[in-house]
C-alpha positions in Angstrom: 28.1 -25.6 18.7 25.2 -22.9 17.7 22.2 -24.3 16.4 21.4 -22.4 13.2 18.5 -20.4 12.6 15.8 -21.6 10.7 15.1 -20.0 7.2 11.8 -17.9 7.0 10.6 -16.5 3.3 7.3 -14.4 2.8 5.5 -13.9 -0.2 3.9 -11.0 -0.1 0.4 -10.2 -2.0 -1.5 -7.0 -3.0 -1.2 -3.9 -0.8 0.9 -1.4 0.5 -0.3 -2.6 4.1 0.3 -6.4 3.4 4.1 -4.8 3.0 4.2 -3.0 5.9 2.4 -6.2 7.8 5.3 -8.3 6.1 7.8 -6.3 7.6 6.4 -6.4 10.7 5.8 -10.1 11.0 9.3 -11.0 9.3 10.8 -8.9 12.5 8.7 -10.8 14.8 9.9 -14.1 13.5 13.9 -12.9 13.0 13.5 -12.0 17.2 11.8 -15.6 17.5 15.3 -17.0 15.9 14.4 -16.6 12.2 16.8 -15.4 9.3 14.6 -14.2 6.4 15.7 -15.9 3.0 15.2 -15.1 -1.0 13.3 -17.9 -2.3 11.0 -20.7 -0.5 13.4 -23.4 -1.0 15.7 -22.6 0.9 13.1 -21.8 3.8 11.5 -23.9 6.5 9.0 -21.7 7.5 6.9 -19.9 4.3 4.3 -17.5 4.9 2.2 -16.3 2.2 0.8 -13.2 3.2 -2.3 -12.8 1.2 -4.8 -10.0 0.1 -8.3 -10.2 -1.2 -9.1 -7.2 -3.4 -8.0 -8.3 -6.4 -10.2 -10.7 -8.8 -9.7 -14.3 -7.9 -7.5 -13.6 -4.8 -7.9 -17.0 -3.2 -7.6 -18.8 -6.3 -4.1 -17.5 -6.9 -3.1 -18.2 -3.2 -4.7 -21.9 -3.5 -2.4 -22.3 -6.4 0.3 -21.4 -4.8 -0.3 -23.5 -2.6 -0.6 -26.8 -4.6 3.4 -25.2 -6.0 4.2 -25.5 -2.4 3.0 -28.8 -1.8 5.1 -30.0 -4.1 7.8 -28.3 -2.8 7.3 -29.7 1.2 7.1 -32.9 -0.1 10.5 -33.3 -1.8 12.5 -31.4 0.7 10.6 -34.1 3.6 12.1 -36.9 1.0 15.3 -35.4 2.4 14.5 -35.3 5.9 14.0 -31.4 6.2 10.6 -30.4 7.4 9.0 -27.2 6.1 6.0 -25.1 8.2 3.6 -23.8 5.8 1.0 -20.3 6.8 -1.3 -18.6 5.0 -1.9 -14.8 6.6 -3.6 -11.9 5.6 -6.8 -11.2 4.4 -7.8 -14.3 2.0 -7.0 -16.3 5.3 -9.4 -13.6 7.2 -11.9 -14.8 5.1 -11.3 -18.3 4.0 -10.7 -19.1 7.4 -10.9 -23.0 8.3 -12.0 -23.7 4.1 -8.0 -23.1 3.7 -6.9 -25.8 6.0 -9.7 -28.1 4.3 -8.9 -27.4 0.9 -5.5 -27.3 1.5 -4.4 -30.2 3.9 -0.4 -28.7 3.4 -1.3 -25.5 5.7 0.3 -25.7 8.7 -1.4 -22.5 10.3 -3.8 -19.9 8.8 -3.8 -16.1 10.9 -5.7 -13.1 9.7 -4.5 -9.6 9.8 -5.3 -8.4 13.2 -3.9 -11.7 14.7 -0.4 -11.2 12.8 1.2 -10.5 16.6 1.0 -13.7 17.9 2.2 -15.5 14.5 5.9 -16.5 16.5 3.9 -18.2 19.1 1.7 -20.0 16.4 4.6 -21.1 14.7 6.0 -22.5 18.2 3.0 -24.4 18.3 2.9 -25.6 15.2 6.6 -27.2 15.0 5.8 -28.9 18.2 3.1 -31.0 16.4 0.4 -29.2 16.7 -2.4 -29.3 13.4 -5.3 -27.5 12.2 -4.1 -23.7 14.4 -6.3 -21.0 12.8 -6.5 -17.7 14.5 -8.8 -14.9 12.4 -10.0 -13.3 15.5 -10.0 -9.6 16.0 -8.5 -8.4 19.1 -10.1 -6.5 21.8 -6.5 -4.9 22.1 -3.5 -3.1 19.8 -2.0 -5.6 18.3 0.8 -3.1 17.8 1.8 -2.9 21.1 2.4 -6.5 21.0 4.9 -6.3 18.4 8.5 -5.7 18.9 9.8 -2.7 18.6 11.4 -1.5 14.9 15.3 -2.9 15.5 17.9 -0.7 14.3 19.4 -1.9 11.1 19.8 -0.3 7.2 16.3 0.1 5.4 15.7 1.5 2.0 15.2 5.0 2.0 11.8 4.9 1.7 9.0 3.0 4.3 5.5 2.2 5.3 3.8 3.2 8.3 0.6 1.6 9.4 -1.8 4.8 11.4 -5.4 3.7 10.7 -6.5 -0.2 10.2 -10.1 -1.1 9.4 -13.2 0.7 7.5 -16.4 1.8 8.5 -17.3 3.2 5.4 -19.0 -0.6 4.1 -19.2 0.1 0.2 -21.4 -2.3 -1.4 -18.4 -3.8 -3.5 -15.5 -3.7 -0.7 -14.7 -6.9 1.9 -12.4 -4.6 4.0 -14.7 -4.2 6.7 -14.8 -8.2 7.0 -11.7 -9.2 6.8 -9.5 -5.6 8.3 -12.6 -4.9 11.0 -14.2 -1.3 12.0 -11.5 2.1 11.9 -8.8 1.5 14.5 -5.7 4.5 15.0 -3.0 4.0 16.6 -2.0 7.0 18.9 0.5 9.4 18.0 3.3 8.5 20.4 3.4 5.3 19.2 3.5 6.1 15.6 6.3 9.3 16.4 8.1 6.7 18.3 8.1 4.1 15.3 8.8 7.2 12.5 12.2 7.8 14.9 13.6 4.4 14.8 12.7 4.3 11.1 15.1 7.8 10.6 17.4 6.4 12.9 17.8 3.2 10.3 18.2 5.8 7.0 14.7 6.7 6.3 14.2 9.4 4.5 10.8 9.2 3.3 7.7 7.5 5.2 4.2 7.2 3.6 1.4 6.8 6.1 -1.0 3.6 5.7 -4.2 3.4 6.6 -7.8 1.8 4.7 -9.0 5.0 5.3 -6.0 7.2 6.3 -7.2 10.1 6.0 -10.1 9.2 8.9 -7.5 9.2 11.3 -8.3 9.9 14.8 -5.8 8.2 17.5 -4.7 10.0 20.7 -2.9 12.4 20.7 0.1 13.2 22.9 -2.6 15.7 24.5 -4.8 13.3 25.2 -7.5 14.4 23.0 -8.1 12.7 19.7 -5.7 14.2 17.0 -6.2 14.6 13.2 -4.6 13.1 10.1 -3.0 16.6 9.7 -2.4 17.3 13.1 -0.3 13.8 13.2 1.5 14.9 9.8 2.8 18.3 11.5 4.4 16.4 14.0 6.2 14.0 12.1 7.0 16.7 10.1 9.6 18.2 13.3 12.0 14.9 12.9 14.5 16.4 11.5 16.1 13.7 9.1 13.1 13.0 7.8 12.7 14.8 4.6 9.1 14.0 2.9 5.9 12.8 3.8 3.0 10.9 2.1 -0.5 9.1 3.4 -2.3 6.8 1.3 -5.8 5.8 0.6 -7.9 8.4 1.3 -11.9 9.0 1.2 -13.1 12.0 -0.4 -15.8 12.4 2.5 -12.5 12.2 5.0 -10.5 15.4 3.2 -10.5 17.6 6.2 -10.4 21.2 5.6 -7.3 21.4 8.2 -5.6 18.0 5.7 -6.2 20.2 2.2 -4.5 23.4 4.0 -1.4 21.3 4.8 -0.7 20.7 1.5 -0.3 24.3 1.0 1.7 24.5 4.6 4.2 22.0 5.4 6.9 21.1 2.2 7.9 17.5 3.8 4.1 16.8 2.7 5.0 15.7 -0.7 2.1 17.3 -4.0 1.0 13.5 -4.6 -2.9 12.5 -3.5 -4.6 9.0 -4.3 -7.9 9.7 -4.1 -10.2 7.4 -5.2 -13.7 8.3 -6.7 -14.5 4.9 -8.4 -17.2 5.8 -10.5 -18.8 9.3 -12.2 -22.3 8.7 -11.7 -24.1 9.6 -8.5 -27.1 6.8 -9.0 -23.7 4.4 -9.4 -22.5 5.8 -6.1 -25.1 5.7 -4.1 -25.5 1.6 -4.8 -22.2 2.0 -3.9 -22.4 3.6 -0.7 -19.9 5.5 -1.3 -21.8 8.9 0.1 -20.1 11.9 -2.0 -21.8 12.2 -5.2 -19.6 13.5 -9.0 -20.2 17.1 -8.1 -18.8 16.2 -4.4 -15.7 15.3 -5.7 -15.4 18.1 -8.2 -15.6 20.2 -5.6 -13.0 18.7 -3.2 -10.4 18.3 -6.3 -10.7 22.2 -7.0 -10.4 23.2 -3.1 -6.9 20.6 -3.2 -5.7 22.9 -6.3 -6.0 26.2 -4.9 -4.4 25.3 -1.6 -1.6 23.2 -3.4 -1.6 24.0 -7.4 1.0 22.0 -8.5 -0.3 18.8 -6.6 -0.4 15.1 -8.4 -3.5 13.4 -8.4 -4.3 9.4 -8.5 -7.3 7.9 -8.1 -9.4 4.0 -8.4 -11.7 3.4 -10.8 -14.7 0.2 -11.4 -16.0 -0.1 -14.2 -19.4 -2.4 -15.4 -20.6 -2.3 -11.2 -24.1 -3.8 -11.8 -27.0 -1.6 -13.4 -24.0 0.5 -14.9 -25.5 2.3 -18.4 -23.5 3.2 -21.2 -24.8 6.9 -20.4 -23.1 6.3 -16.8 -19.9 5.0 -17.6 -19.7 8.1 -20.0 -20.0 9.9 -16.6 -16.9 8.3 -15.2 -14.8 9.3 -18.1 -16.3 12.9 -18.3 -14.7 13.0 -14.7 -11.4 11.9 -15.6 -11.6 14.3 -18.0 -12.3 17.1 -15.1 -10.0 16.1 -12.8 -7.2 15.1 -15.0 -5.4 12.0 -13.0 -1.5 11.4 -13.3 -1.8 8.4 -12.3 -5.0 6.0 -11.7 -5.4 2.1 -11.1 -8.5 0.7 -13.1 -10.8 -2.2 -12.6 -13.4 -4.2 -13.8 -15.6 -4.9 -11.6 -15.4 -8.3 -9.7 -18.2 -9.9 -7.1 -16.5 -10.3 -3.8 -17.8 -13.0 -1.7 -20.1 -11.7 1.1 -20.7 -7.8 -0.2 -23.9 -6.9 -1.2 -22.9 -6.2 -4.7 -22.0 -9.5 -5.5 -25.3 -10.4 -5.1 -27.2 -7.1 -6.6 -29.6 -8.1 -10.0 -28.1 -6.6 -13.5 -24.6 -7.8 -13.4 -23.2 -5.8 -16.8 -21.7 -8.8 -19.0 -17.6 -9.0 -19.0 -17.3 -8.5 -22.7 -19.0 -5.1 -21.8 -16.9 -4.5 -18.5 -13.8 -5.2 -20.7 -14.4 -3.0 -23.6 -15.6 0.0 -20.9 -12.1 -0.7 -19.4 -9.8 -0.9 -22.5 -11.6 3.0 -23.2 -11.0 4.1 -19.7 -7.2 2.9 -19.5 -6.1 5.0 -22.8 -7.6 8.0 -21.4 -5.9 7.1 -18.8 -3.1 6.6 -20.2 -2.8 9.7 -22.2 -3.4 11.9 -19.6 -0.6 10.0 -17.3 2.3 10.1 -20.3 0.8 14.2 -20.7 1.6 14.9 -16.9 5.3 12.9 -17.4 5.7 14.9 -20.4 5.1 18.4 -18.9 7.6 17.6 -16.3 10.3 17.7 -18.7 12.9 20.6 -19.0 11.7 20.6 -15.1 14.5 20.8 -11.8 13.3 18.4 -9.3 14.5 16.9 -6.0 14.8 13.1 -6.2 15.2 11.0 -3.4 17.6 8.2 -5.1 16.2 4.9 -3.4 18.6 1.8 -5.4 21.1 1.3 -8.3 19.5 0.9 -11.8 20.0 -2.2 -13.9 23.6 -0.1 -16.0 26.5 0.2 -14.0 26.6 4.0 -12.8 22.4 4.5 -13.3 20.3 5.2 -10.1 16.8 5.4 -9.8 15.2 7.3 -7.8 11.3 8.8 -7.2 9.9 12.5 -7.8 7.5 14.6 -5.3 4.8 13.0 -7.9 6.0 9.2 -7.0 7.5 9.0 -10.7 10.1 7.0 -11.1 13.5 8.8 -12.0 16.4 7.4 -13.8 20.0 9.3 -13.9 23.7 8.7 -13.7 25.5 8.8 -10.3 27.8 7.3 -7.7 25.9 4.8 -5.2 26.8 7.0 -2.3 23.5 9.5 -3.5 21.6 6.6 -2.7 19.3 7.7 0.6 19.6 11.6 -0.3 17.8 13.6 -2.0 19.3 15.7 -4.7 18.4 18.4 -7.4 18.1 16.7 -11.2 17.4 18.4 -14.2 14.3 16.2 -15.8 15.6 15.7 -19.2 13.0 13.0 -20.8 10.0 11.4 -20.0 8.4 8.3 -20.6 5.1 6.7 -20.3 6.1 5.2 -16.8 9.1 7.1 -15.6 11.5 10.1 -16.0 15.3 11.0 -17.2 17.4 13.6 -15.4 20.9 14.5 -15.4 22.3 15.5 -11.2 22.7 18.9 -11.2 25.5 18.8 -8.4 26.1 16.0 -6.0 26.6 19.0 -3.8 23.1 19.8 -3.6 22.0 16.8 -1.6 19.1 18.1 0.0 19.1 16.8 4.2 15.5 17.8 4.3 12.4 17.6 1.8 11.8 19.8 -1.0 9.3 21.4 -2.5 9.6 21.6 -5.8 6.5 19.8 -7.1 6.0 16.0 -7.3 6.1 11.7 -5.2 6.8 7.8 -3.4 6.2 4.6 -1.7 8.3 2.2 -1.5 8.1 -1.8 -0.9 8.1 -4.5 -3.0 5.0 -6.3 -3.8 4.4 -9.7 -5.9 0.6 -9.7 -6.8 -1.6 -6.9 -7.5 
């Protein structure tokens, strides 16, 4: 008789790279014997795959925790044992406080350990207590990890290129707990692109920290470039749009902005994150491009590429911030005219130098800055959605809506479209007439089935797929 596999259920927090390291580690575990499951109940093995951005990171994965606890201990009252892990990077930088905060922890492995998370299971369910491993490898952890398998996927996917930041901004823990720029090389990442278009993909967004200082080998030899490594993903032939996210404005290569302009599977959608509109602000920072820098580089984007989308991050009340500075930051919104941006107060991360730097602004101040920021925000984002109505654009339909018969699908500009169809558009991308737009997402009525599209198109606007639990 076959022993059954053993249930394995990941909750996944915070970034589009915890998703794509979710993935990654769920196929490492399904080869180890594991079947992946919907909810942690019916699991015996529960990673919680963590991420440390966010305000209060660790708390939230410490409460989940104490949830779990509870959980472990009724399914042991029925004889069934449960392995619990914390990964990512809150476990990168909690290290060994996990395990002694939280005795129910089986195992705690940080990001660039993920690869030998099968083995640390093993050793775990033999008995073993206490495993931590938040070491950074001398090696690719990638080449350790099995290869993509061949089975359906979403039409959209997440590609890891670049790991790791050099860039050390005063307010940013990425460079403890993700370690200094790694790429991978460009066979390797071509190679993983072609099992992912082999499996239905249609659309892959590039991952990186810092994607856009991309630098592996290329299959040359010599080191290749961000654009370089686009141009030749660009030749597979199923795959039909392209996308690379975060990027640093002092990374936006001159031969990066002219692809925009070049290649149409490079979809008109750019996060690029300027985080605050003063330059004294920047420079405590470290963020080394100063407001008119950015200016700059946003106007040089719009001429090669005029009808490109632009997103961006934002902190507000960083410590010394004026009034007269924050009024900087929203006179750049203002210039640059986002159509989408993500927000934040800002938080002290333990370990940056900002967390300890003198004039902390107060968080009733931080909060009202923020509420201001978010409706210019705001209206600028539902003025962009509202100019793309009375639009044709091609949609790549990614899942059936919640009404019987509705699909939803994303634009070039990562907008979220809804329209009537048979499931079978799901996975192409097809011409819609944009017939109504909301503050989050759009309305379009399929102009002909018959004009599924087999590669990308270039009609204007964006995606990235993955599901994600915390922000």
């Amino acid at each position: 008789m076959t022993k059954a596999a053993k249930k394995l259920f990941i909750r996944t927090f915070g970034c589009q790279m915890n998703v794509y390291d979710a993935e990654r580690m769920s196929e490492a575990l399904c080869e180890a014997g594991y079947s992946s499951v919907d909810t942690p109940e019916a699991a015996d093995l529960i990673v919680l795959n963590t991420c440390h951005i966010r305000e209060k990171a660790a708390e939230k994965v410490y409460s989940e925790l104490g949830r779990l606890k509870q959980l472990k201990s009724a399914r042991a009252g029925e004889g069934r044992a449960t392995t619990i892990a914390v990964a990512g990077c809150v476990a990168q930088a909690e290290g060994r406080e996990i395990l002694s905060r939280a005795p129910v922890v089986d195992l705690v492995v940080g990001p660039q350990s993920y690869h030998r998370i099968a083995d640390l299971i093993a050793r775990a369910e033999k008995g073993e207590r206490d495993i931590i491993d938040i070491e950074f490898p001398e090696g690719d952890k990638f080449k350790h990890l099995p290869a993509r398998p061949a089975r359906a996927r979403a039409a959209s996917a997440f590609l890891t290129v670049q790991e790791g930041c050099d860039k050390f901004c005063t307010f940013c823990v990425v460079p403890y707990t993700r370690g200094v720029e790694y790429s991978r090389s460009v066979s390797e990442i071509v190679e993983e692109a072609e099992r992912l278009a082999a499996s239905g993909v249609r659309e892959i967004t590039l991952l990186g920290q810092n994607v856009n200082a991309y630098h592996g080998e290329g299959e040359n030899g010599a080191p290749s470039t961000l654009a370089a490594l686009l141009r030749r993903l660009a030749q597979i032939p199923s795959i039909g749009r392209l996308r690379y996210t975060t990027s640093h404005p002092r990374d936006m290569s001159a031969d990066l902005i002219a692809l925009h302009g070049d290649e149409e599977k490079v979809m008109p959608y750019l996060h690029l994150p300027f985080q605050a509109g003063s330059d004294r602000i920047l420079a405590a920072m470290n963020r080394r491009h100063t407001r008119a820098d950015y200016l700059d580089l946003v106007k040089r984007i719009r001429l090669a590429r005029p009808d490109i989308a632009l997103s961006t991050d934002i902190i507000v009340g960083f410590p010394g911030e004026s009034d007269a500075e924050f009024e900087a930051t929203l006179e750049v919104v203002k210039q640059a005219e986002f159509a989408q941006a993500y927000s934040f107060k800002f938080s002290p991360r333990p370990g940056t130098p900002a967390a300890a730097m003198e004039n902390q602004v107060a968080d009733e101040i931080k909060s009202a800055r923020l509420q201001e920021l978010q409706a210019l925000l705001r209206a600028q984002q539902s003025a962009f959605n509202g100019a793309c109505a009375g639009r044709k654009m091609p949609v790549l339909f990614e899942r059936s809506g919640r009404r019987p018969g509705q699909l939803v699908g994303r634009s070039p500009y990562l907008q979220a479209v809804h329209a009537e169809g048979p499931e079978t558009l799901i996975g192409e991308i097809i011409e819609v007439d944009i017939i109504g737009a909301g503050p989050n997402s759009l309305e379009g009525n399929i102009v002909s089935a018959s004009n599924t599209r087999r590669i990308g198109g270039r009609a204007g606007p964006g995606d990235a797929g993955g599901r994600v639990e915390a922000r």
